[in-house]
C-alpha positions as CSV (number, residue, x, y, z in Angstrom):
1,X,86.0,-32.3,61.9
2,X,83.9,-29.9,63.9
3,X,84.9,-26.3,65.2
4,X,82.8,-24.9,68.0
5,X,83.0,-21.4,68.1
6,X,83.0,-19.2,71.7
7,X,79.3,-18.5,72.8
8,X,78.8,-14.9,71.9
9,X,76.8,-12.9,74.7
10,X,74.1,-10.0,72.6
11,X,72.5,-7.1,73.8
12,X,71.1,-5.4,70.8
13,X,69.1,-2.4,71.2
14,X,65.7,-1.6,68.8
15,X,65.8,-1.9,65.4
16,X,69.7,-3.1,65.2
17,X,71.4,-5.7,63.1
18,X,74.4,-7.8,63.7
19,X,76.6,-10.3,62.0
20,X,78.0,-13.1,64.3
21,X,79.4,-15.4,61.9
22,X,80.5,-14.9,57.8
23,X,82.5,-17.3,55.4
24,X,82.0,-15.9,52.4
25,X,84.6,-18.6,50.5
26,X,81.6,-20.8,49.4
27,X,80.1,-21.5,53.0
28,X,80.2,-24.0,55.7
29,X,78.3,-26.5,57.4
30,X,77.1,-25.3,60.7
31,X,74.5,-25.5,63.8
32,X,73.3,-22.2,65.0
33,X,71.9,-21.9,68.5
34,X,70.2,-19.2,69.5
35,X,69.2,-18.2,73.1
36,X,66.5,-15.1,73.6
37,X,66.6,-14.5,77.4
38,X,64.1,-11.4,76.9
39,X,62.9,-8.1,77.1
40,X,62.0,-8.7,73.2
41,X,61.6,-11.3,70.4
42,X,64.7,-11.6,68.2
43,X,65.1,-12.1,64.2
44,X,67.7,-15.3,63.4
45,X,68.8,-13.9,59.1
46,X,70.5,-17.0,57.5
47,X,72.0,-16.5,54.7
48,X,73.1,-19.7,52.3
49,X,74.7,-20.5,49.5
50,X,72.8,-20.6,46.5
51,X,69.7,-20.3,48.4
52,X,66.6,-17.4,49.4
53,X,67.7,-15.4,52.7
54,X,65.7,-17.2,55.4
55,X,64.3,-14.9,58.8
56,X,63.4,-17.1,61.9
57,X,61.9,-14.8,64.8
58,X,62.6,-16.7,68.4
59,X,59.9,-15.2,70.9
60,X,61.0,-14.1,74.4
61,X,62.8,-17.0,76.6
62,X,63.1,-19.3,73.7
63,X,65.8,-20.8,71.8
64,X,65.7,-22.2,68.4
65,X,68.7,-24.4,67.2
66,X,69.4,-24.7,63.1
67,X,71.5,-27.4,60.9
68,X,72.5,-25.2,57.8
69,X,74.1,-26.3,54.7
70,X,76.5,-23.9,53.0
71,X,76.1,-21.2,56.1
72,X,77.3,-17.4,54.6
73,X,76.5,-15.8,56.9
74,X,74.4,-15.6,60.4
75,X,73.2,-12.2,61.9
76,X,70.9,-11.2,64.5
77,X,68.2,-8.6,64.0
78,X,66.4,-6.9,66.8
79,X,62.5,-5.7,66.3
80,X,61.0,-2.9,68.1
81,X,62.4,-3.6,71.1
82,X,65.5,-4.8,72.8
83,X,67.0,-8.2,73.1
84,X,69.5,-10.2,75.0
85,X,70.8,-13.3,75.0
86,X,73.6,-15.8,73.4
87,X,74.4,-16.9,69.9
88,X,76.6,-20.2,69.7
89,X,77.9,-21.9,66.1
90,X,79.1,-25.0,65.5
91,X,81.0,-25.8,61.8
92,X,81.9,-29.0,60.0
93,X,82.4,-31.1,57.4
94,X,79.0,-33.1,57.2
């Protein structure tokens, strides 16, 4: 069964990190869609089970859209400059 979680609006100023989705009771399967509108690129952390914490930088009006096994936790990360845009997760049991 899949759970698609409300789209989550961010405007995250320089050097700023935030979490936007954690199951820390052994993960979940999830799609992670990420939506940078502009002034800035954006840092995508994924953090896995059992697995290296991965970085995926999205440039300025781009999106970039994970599958991720065992999700822990997903969290935005903003460079030297600001960054808006939307963050939307689907979970499940594939």
């Amino acid at each position: 069964m899949a759970i698609l979680l409300p789209q989550q609006f961010y405007a995250l100023r320089p050097n700023i990190g935030k979490s936007y989705y954690e199951n820390l009771n052994g993960g979940a399967n999830a799609t992670i869609t990420v939506n940078n509108n502009l002034p800035a690129p954006i840092n995508l952390v994924v953090t896995r089970v059992n697995a290296p914490v991965i970085t995926y930088e999205i440039p300025i009006n781009n999106s970039l859209t994970l599958e991720v096994a065992l999700l822990l936790v997903a969290a935005l990360q903003t460079t030297d400059g600001p960054a808006i845009g939307t963050i939307q997760i689907a979970t499940s049991d594939f």
